[in-house]
Structure formats: C-alpha cells, structure tokens
N, C-alpha and C positions, 0 to 999 in steps of 0.2 A: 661802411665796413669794407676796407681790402684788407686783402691778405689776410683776410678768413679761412681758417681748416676749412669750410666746403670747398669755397674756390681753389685750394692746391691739393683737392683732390682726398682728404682727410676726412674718415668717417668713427662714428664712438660702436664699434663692434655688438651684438647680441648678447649677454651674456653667457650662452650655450658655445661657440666658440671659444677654439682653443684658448685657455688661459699660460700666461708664463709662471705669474707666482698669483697670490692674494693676497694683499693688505690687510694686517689687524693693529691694532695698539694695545698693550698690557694695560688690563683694570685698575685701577690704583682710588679712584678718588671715591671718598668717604662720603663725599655732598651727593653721590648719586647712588653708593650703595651704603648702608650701616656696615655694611662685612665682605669687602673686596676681593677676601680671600674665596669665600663660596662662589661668585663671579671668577674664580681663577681657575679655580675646577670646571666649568661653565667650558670655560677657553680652550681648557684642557682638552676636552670631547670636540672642539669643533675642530682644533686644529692636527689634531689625531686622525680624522673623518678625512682632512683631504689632504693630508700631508702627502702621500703615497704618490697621490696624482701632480701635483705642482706644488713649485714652492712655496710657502708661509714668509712674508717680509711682516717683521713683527717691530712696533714700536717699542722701547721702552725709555723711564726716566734717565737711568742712570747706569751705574756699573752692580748696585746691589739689586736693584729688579733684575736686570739681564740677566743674573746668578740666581736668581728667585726663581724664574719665568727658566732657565737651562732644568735645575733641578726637579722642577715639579712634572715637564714636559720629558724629559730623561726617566723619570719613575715611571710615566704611561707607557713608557717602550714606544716615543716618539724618536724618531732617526733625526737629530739635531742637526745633521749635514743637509737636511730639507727645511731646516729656519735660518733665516736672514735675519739678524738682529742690526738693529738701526735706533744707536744712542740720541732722542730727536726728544726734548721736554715738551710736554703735553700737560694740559691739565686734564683734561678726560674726553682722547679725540673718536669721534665715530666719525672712520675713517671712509663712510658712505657718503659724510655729509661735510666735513670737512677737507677732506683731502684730495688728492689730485683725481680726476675724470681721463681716463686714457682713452686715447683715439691712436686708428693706425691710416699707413696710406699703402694699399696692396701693390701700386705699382713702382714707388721708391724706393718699396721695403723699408720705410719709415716709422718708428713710433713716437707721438708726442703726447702732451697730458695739456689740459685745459684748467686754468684756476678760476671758477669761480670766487668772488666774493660770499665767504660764510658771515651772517651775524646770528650768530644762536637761535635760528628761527625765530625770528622776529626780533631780537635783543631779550630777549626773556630770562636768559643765562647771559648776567654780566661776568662773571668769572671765565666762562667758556668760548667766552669772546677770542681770548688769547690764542685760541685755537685755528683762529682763521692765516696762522702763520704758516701753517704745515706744510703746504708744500712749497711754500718757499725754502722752507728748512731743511727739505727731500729736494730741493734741484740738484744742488750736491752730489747726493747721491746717484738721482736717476740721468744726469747728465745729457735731458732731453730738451727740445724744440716744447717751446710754451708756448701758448696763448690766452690771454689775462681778457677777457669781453668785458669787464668793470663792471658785472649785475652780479646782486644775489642770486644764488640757485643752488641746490642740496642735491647731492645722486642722488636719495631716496625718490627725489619727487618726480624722477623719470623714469622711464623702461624704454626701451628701443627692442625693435627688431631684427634689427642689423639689415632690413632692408626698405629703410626711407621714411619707417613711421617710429614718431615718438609717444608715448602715450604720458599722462598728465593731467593733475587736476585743477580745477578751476579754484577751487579751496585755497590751496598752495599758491600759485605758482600767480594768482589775481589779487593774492594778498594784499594791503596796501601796506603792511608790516613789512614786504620782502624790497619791490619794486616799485614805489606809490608815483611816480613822476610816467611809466610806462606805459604804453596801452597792450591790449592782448596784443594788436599787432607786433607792435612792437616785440614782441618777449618770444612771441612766435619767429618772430625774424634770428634772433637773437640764436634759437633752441637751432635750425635750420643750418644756420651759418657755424656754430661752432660743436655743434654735434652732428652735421652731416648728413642730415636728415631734410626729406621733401616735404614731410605733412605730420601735424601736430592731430592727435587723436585726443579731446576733452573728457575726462569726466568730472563730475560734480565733487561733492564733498568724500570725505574719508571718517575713521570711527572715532568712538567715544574717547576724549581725553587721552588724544594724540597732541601730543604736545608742536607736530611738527606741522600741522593747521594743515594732514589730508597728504599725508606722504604716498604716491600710486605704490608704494611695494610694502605698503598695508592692505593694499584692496583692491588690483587688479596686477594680474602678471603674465607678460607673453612669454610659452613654453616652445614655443618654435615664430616661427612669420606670420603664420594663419590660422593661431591657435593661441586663445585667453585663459585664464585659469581668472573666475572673478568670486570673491570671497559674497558669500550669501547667509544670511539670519533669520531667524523665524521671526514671526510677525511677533512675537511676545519678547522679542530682546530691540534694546533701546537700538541697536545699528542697522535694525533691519527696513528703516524708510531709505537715508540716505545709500545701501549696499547694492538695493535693489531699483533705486532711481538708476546705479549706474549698471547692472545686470540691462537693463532694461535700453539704454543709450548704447549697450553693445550688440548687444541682438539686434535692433533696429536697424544698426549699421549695414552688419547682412554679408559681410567679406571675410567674417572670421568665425572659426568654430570656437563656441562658448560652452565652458567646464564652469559647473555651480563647485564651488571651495567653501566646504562650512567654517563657522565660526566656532571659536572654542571659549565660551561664555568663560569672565572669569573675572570674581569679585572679590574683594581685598578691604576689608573695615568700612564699609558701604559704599566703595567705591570700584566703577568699574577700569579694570587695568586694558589699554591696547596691545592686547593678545588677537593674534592673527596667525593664521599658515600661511598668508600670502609671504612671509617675511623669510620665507627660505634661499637658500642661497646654494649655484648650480656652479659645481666646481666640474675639473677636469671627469674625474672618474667616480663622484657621486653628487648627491642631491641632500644639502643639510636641512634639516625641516624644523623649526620650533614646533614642540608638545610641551603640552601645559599638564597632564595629568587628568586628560577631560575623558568623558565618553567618545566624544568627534577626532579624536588622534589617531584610532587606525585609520576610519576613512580617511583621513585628511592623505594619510600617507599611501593607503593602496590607489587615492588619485593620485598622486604625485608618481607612482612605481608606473602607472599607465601613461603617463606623459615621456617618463625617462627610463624606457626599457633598458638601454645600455649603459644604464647609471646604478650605483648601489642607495636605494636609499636610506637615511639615515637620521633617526629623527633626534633630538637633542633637549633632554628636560628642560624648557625656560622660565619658569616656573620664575625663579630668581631673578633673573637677566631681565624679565620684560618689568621688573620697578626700576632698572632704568631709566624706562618709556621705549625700548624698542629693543631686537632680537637678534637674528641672526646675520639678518641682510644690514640693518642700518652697524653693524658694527664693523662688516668687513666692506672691502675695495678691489675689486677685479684687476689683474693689468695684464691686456692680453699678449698673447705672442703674434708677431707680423708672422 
C-alpha cells in the first residue's frame, strides 16, 4: 500500500467532532418501506433535530422529490438555506453504508473521503447493488482527494475515536460474504492505513436479524476516547448471549469506561426487528436517538443526556424506520470540518 491516507498523514475524525454538514438521501423505495411517505416524516424529525447546528446535504431522485422533500421540510419550519439538495439517482442509499467515509489532515488543512467497495451486505440486495455508485456520483460535487482501498467495508461496521482505535466486529467485517480472499490481518492493515487508525478493537457478533451480519453501531459506541456506550439484554431476550459476550470483551480490556445501553425489545408478526439505541447519531449541537415506544426509551436517553451534557438530546419515534432494517445512524453520513 503507498500513498495510503495514514501515510500522508490523513485520519477518519470521532464522530463528536466538529461536523460541516450530514449526509442523508430521501426515502423513496417501496421494496424497503410499503409507505415511504411515513419514513418522510421520519426524516422530517431528524433533519429538523440537527439542521440548526450544521448543514443537511440531502440526496434526492429528481427534480419532483426535491419539491417533495422542500415542501414537507418548509411545513416543519425547517430553514431550507440549511439543506443542500444534490440531484444524485439512488435506488434506496444508506448513506452510512454506501457513501463516501471522510477523513481529514489537521496539518494541510485537507479533507478527503475514502470509497469503499459497497455489495449490499453480502450481495443480499441485488437491486441495491446500484448503490455502490454514490460517491462516484458525489465527486462532482465534493470536488475532493479519494482513495479507493478495493475491499468491501460499510461505515456502520466501524466506530473510531478519533484517537487511533477502531472498533469492529468480527461477525462483519470476517465475513466471508464481505472479504473471503482476506485474512484478519489483512483487513486490519487495510482499516489502519485508510482510516488512520493504530489498533483495531474486536468484538464478536451483533443482534437478532440484522441484515448487515453485526454492524458495531448496533451494539457498541464510543461517546468520547475512553468511554463505550455497549448495548445490554436480559438473560430472557434472544440478544442477550452474543451482547453480553461483547460487554464482557470490553471490560476485560480494562482502558475504557463501560456504559450498559439497554435494549428495546421489539417484535413485529413473530418476528424480532433490529431495534437498538446504540444506532443514534451525534450531530453538531444534539444527540438523535432511535425510540421505539418501549418502557427502556427514557433510560436509554437520560444515558445518552449523561454522555452529552453540551448536546440536546433528541429521541426520534423509529418505530417505522427500523423495517428498514436500521435507524438513525445507518441512514445518515457525517462530513467533518478540517
């Protein structure tokens, strides 16, 4: 590998630092929601939540969405001088998982973005394949310094600290759906070199009928450097072996303060949906939090208010959003400011 983002000096930020804007893309596709429009109210709230603080870069299909997505977000009493619209065809992108990865370089005052190879988590989503265009489609626009590593790899299935550790599960990221020619080494080298990062932090598996096989911002989250927020179950809910295998791989460790995050049990025609509060997303000047309508939604949140005293937080019915298969983090995209 030369001319690797580590080697010029190029690292992928903490999410708690400064943001410039956040990446979303407009809800449209029917294959993942029966009713796109309730997922547009969904959007409405989140993008209302952190407008104030940074900009909103929003995807849309066309010139009739963009007029869709002005009027619905102009009704909230959203200041539309704070959305970026960006005419980019999508078939239905989670732009955590498809879209660009930003890194900065503190001493060029540089920012670049990293394209991963998206295959719809494992090729599971042939139609969504299409998606793995996106930030090609966005150079255009962001008119930055790339770097292409030629592996699969999804935001969701990382967290950083912005100071040298990456966290990651073994579920994910050892798949042989993602990377099957790899070895951990290998993928380790890889996370190091193009995120900027010294030392890969493992955990184990992730929850029930996650479609993204163990995404870490389902079940584990750094809320500063030296401090974990890790998502926990009681022994009578189906997540609570593999939550607590990885509860249990952090405390061990012994260099970080560990926050039990409960779970918000949550079942749908006999089946259990991947609802999590780990899937919250830390904007400039608040904290968006998925609630599901559970008993565990204030805790979830007066933890989350004790993590981010200078933050508002802000929880978000997902009730809808997580048949999907994911929430608030796997839909948005951080891009920081140098």
């Amino acid at each position: 590998m030369t001319q690797t983002p580590k080697s010029l000096g190029f690292r992928m930020p903490a999410e708690w630092e400064r943001h410039e804007a956040t990446w979303l893309a407009w809800p449209h596709d029917k294959n993942t929601w029966e009713n796109p429009s309730e997922i547009e109210d969904t959007y409405v709230e989140i993008i209302k939540g952190m407008h104030t603080g940074e900009k909103v870069k929003l995807l849309v299909n066309d010139e009739k969405e963009e007029k869709g997505a002005q009027e619905k977000l102009k009704n909230a009493k959203v200041d539309l001088n704070q959305v970026v619209f960006y005419r980019v065809p999508n078939v239905d992108a989670w732009m955590r998982d498809c879209g660009p990865i930003f890194i900065i370089n503190e001493k060029t005052k540089e920012k670049a973005y990293v394209h991963w190879e998206f295959n719809a988590w494992g090729n599971k989503y042939d139609d969504l394949l299409q998606d793995k265009v996106i930030p090609e489609k966005l150079s255009k626009f962001l008119k930055l310094k790339s770097f292409r590593p030629g592996i699969v790899l999804e935001g969701g299935s990382i967290d950083v600290n912005g100071k040298g550790i990456c966290m990651t599960s073994e579920q994910c990221l050892l798949n042989k759906n993602r990377n099957p020619s790899l070895s951990r080494k290998e993928i380790e080298a890889y996370l190091k070199e193009f995120l900027g990062v010294d030392e890969i932090l493992w955990l184990k598996e992730g929850i029930e009928n996650d479609d993204t096989d163990g995404h870490i911002d389902d079940i584990a989250r750094f809320v500063d450097e030296k401090t974990i927020l890790c998502s926990k179950a009681p022994p009578d809910d189906p997540n609570h072996k593999a939550l607590n295998e990885n509860f249990e791989i952090l405390k061990k460790d012994g260099r970080f303060k560990i926050i039990e995050l409960p779970m918000p049990y949550y079942e749908h025609e006999g089946k259990i949906l991947p609802a999590t509060y780990a899937n919250f997303l830390i904007a400039n000047d608040c904290v968006l939090v998925p609630i599901f309508e559970h008993k565990n939604d204030k805790q979830a949140l007066e933890i989350l208010g004790k993590c981010f005293l200078s933050r508002k937080i802000i929880g978000i019915n997902c009730r809808k959003l997580v048949f999907g298969g994911g929430t608030i983090h796997c839909r948005t995209q951080q891009e920081p400011r140098v």
